[in-house]
N, CA, C and O atoms as a GROMACS GRO file, in nm:
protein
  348
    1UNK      N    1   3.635  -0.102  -1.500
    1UNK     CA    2   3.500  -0.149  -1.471
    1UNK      C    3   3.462  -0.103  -1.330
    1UNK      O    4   3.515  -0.148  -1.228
    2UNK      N    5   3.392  -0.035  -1.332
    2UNK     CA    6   3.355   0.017  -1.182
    2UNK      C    7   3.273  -0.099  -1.128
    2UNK      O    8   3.216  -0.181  -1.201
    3UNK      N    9   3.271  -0.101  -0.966
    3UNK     CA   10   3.294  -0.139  -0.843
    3UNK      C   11   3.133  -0.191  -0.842
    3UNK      O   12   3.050  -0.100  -0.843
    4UNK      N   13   3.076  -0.348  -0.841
    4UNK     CA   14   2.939  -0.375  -0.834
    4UNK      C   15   2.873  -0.299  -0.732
    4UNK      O   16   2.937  -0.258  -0.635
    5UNK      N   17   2.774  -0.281  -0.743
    5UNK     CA   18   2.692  -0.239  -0.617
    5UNK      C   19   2.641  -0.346  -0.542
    5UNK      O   20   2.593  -0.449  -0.589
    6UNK      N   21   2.654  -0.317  -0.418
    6UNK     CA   22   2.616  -0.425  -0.356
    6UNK      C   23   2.469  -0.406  -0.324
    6UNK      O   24   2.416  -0.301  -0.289
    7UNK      N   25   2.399  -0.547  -0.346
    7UNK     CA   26   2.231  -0.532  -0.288
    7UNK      C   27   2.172  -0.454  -0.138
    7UNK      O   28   2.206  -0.490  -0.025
    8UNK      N   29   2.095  -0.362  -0.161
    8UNK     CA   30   2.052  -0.344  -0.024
    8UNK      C   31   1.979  -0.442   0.066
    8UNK      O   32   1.929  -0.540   0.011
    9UNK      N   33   1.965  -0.427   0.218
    9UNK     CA   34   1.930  -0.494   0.282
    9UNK      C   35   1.790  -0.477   0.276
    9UNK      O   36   1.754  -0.364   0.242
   10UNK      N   37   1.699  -0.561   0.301
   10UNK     CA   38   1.565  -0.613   0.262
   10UNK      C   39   1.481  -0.562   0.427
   10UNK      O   40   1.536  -0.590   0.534
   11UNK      N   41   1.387  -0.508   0.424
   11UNK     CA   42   1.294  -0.502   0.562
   11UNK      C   43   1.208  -0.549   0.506
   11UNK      O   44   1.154  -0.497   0.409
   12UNK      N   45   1.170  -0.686   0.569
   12UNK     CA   46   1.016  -0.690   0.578
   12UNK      C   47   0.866  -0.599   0.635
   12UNK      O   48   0.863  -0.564   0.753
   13UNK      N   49   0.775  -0.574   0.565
   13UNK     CA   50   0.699  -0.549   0.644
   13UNK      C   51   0.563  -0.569   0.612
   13UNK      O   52   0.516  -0.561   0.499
   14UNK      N   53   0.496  -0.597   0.728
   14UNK     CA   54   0.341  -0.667   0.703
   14UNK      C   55   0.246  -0.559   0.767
   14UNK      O   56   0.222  -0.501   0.873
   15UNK      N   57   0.210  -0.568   0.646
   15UNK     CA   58   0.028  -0.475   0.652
   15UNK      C   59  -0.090  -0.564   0.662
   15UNK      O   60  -0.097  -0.682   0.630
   16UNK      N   61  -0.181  -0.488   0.712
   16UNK     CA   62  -0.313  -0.553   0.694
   16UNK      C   63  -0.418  -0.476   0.621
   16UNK      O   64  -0.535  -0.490   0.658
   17UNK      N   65  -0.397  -0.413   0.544
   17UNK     CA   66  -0.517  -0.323   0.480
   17UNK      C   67  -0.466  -0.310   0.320
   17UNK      O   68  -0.343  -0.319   0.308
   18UNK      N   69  -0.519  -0.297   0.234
   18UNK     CA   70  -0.503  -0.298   0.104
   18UNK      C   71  -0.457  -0.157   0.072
   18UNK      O   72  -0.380  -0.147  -0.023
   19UNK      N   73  -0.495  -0.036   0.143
   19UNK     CA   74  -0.490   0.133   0.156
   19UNK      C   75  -0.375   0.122   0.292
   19UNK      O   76  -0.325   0.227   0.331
   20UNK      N   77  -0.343   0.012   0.349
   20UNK     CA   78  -0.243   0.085   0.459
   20UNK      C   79  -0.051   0.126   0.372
   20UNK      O   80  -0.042   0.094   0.254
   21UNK      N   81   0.024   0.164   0.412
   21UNK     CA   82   0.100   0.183   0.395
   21UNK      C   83   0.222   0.230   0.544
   21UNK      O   84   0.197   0.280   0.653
   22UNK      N   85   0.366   0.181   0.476
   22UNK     CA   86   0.451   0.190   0.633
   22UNK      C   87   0.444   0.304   0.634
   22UNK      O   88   0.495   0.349   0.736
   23UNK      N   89   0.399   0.392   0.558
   23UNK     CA   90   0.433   0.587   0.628
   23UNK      C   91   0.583   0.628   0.667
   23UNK      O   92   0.680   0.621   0.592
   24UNK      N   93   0.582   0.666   0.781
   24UNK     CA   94   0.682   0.763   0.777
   24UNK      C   95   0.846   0.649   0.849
   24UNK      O   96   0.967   0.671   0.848
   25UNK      N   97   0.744   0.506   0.912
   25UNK     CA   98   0.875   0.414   0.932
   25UNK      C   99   0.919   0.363   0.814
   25UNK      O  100   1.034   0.320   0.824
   26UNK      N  101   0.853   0.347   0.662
   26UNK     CA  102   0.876   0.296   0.570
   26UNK      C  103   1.019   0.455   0.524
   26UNK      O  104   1.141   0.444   0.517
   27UNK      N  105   0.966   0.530   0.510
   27UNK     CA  106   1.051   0.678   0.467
   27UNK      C  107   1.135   0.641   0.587
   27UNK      O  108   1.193   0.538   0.551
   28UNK      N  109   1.162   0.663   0.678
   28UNK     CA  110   1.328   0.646   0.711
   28UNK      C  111   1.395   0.522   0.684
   28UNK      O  112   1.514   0.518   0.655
   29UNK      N  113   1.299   0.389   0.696
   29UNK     CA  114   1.391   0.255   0.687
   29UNK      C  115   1.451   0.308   0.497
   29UNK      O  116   1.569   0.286   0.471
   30UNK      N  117   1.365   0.369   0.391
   30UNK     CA  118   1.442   0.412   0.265
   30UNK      C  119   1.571   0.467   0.273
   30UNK      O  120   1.677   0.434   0.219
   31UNK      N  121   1.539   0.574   0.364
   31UNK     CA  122   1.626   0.670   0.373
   31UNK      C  123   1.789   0.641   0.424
   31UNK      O  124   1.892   0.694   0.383
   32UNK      N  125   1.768   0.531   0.536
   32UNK     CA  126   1.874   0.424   0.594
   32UNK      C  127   1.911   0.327   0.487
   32UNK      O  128   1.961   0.221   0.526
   33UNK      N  129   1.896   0.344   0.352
   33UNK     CA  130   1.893   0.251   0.244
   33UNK      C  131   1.885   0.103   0.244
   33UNK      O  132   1.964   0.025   0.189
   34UNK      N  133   1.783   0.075   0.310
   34UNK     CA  134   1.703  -0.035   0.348
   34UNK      C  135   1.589  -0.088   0.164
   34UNK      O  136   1.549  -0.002   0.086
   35UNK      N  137   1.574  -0.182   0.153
   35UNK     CA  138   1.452  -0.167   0.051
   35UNK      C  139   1.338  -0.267   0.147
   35UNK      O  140   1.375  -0.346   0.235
   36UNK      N  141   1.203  -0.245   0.110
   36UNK     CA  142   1.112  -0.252   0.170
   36UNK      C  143   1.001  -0.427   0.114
   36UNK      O  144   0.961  -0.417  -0.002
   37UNK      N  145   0.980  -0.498   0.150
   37UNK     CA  146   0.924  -0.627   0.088
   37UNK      C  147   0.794  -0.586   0.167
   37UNK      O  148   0.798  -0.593   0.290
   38UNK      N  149   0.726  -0.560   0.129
   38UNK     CA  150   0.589  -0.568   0.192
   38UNK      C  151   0.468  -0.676   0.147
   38UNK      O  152   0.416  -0.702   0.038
   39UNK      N  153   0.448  -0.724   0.281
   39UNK     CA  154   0.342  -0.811   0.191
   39UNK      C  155   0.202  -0.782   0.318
   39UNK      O  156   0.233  -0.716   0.417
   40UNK      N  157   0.069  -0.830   0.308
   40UNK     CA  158  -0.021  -0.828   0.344
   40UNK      C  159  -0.107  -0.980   0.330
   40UNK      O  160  -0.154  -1.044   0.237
   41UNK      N  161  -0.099  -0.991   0.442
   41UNK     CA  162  -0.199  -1.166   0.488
   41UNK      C  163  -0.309  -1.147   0.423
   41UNK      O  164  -0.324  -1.204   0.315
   42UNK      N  165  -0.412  -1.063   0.475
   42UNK     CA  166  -0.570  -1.106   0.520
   42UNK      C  167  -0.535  -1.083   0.339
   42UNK      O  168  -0.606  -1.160   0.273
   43UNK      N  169  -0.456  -1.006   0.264
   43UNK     CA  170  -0.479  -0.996   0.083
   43UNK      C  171  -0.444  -1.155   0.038
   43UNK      O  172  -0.449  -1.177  -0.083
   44UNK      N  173  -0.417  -1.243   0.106
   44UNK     CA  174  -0.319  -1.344   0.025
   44UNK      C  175  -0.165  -1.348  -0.004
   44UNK      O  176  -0.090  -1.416  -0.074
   45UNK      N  177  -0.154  -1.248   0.079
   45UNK     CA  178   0.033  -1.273   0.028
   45UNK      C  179   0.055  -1.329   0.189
   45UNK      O  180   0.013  -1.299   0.301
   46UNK      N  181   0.172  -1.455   0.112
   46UNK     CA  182   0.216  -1.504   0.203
   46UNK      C  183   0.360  -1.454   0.256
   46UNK      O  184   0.428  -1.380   0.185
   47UNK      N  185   0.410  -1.497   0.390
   47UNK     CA  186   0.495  -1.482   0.472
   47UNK      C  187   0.592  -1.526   0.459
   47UNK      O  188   0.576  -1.646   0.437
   48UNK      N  189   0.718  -1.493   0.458
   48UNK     CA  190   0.791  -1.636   0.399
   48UNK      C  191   0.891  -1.723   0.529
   48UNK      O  192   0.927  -1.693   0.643
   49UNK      N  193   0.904  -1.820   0.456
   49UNK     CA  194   0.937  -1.954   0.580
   49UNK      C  195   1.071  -1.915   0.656
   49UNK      O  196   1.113  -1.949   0.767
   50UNK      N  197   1.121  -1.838   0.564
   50UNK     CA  198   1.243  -1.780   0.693
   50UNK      C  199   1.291  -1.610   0.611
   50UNK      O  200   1.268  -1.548   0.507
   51UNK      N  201   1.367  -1.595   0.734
   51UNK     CA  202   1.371  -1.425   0.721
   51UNK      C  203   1.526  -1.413   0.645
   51UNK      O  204   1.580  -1.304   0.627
   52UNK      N  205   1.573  -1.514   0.615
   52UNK     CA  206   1.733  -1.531   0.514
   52UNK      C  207   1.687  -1.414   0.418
   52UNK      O  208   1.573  -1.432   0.374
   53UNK      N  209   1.736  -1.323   0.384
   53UNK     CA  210   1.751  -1.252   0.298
   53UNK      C  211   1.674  -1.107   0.330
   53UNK      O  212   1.652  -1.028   0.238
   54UNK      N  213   1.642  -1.084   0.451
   54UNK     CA  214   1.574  -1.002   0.527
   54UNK      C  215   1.672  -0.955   0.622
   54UNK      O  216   1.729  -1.050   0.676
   55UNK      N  217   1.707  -0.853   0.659
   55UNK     CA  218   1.758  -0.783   0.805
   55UNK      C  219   1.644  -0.754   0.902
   55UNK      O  220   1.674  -0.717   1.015
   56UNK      N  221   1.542  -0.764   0.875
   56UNK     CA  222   1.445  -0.738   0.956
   56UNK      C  223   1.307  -0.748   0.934
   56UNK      O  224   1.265  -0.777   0.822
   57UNK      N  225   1.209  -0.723   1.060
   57UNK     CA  226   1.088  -0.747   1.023
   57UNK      C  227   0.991  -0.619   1.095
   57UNK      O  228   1.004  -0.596   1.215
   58UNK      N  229   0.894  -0.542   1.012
   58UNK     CA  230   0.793  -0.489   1.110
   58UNK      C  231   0.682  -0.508   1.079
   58UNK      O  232   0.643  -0.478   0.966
   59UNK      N  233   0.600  -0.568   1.176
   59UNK     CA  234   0.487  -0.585   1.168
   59UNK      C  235   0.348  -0.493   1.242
   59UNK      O  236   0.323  -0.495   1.363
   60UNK      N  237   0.261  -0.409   1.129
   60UNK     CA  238   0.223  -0.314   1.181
   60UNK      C  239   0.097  -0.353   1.205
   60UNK      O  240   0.077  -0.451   1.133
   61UNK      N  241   0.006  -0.328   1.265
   61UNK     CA  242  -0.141  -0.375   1.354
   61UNK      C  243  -0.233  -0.310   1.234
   61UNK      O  244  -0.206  -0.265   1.122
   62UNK      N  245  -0.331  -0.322   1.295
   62UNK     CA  246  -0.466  -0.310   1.245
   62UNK      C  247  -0.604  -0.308   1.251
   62UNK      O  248  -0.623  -0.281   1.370
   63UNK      N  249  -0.709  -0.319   1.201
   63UNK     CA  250  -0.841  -0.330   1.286
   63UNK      C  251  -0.920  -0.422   1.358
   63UNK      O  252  -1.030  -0.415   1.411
   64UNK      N  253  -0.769  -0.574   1.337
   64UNK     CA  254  -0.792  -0.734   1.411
   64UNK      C  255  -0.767  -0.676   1.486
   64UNK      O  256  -0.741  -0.558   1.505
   65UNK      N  257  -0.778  -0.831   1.581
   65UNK     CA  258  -0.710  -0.847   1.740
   65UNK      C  259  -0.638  -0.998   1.672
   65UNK      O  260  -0.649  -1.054   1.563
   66UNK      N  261  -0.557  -1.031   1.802
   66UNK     CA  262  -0.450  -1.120   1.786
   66UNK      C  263  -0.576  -1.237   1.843
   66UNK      O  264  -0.568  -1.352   1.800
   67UNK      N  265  -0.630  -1.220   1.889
   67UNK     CA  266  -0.764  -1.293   1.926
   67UNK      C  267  -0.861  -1.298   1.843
   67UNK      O  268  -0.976  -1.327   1.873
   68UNK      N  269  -0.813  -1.265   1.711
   68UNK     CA  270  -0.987  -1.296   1.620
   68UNK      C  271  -0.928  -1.385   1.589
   68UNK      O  272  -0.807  -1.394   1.611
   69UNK      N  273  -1.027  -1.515   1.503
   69UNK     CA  274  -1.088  -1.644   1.454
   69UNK      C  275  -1.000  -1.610   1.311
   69UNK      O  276  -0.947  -1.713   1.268
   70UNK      N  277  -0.977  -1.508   1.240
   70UNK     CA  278  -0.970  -1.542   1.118
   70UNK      C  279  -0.860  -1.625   1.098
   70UNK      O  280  -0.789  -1.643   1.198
   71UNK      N  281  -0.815  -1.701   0.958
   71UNK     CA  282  -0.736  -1.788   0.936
   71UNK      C  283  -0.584  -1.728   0.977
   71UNK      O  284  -0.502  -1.755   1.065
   72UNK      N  285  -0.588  -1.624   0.854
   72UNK     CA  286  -0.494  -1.508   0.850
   72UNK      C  287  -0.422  -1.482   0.970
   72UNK      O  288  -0.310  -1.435   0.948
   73UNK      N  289  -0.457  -1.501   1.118
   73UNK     CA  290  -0.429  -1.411   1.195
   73UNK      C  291  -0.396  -1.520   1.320
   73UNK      O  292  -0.348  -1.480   1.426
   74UNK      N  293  -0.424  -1.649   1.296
   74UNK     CA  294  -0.383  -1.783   1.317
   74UNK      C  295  -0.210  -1.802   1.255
   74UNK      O  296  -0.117  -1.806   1.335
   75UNK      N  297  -0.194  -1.809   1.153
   75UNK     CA  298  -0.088  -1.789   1.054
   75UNK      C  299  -0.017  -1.677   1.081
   75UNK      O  300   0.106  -1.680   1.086
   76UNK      N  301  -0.072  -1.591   1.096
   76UNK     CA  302   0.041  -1.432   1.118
   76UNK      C  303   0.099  -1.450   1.249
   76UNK      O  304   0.219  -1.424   1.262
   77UNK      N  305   0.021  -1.496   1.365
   77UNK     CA  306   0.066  -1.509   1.484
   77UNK      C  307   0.162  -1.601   1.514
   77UNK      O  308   0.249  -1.584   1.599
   78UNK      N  309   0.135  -1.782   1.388
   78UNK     CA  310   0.229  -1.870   1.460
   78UNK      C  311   0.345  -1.824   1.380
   78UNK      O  312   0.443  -1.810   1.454
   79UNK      N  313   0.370  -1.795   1.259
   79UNK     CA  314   0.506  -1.698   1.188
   79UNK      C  315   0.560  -1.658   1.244
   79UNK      O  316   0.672  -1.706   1.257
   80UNK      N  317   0.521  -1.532   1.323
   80UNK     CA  318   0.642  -1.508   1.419
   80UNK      C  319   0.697  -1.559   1.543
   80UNK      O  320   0.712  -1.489   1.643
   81UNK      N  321   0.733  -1.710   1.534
   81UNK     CA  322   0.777  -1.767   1.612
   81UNK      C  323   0.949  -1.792   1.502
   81UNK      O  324   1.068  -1.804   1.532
   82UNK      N  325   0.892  -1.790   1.406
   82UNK     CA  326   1.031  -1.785   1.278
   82UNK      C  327   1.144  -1.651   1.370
   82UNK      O  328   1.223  -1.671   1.462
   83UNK      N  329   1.102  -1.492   1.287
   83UNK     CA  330   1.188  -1.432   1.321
   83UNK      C  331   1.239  -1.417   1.522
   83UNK      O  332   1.323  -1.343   1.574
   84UNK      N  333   1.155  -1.510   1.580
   84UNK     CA  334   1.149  -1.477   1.679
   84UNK      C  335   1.329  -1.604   1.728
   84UNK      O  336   1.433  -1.586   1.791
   85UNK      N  337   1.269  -1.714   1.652
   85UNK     CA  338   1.371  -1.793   1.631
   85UNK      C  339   1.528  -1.779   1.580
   85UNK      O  340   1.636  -1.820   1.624
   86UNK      N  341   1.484  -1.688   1.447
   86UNK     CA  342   1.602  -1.639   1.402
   86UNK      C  343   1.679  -1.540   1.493
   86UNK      O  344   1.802  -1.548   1.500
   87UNK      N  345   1.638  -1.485   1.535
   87UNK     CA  346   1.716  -1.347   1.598
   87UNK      C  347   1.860  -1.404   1.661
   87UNK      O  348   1.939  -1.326   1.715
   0.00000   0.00000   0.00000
């Protein structure tokens, strides 16, 4: 019986655009055989409450500021007090 494979390690990463994509950090974190969880706020996907099952997190910008009003960006900001915690 050959040898299970073991799960790859998980990167988070957060978009803000429905058309954005990680590009060329998403292609090497693959390539480092990483798999990729992407989710996007301002779409409704949520963040999750801890980074257990994640090696990491990148969070890529966008056409907010960390200073706009929206809900989304209230929430995206106090979240990373999580991985900031975890580390």
């Amino acid at each position: 019986m050959p040898p299970r494979a073991r799960p790859r390690p998980k990167i988070l990463i957060v978009l803000h655009q429905e058309t954005s994509s990680p590009g060329r950090v998403g292609h090497m974190l693959l390539e480092e055989g990483f798999d990729l969880d992407i989710r996007r706020p301002p779409l409704g996907d949520e963040l999750p409450c801890t980074l257990d099952g994640h090696a990491g997190a990148v969070v890529f910008g966008g056409p907010m500021s960390a200073n706009d009003e929206d809900e989304f960006v209230r929430r995206e900001t106090d979240w990373l007090q999580i991985p900031l915690k975890e580390n």
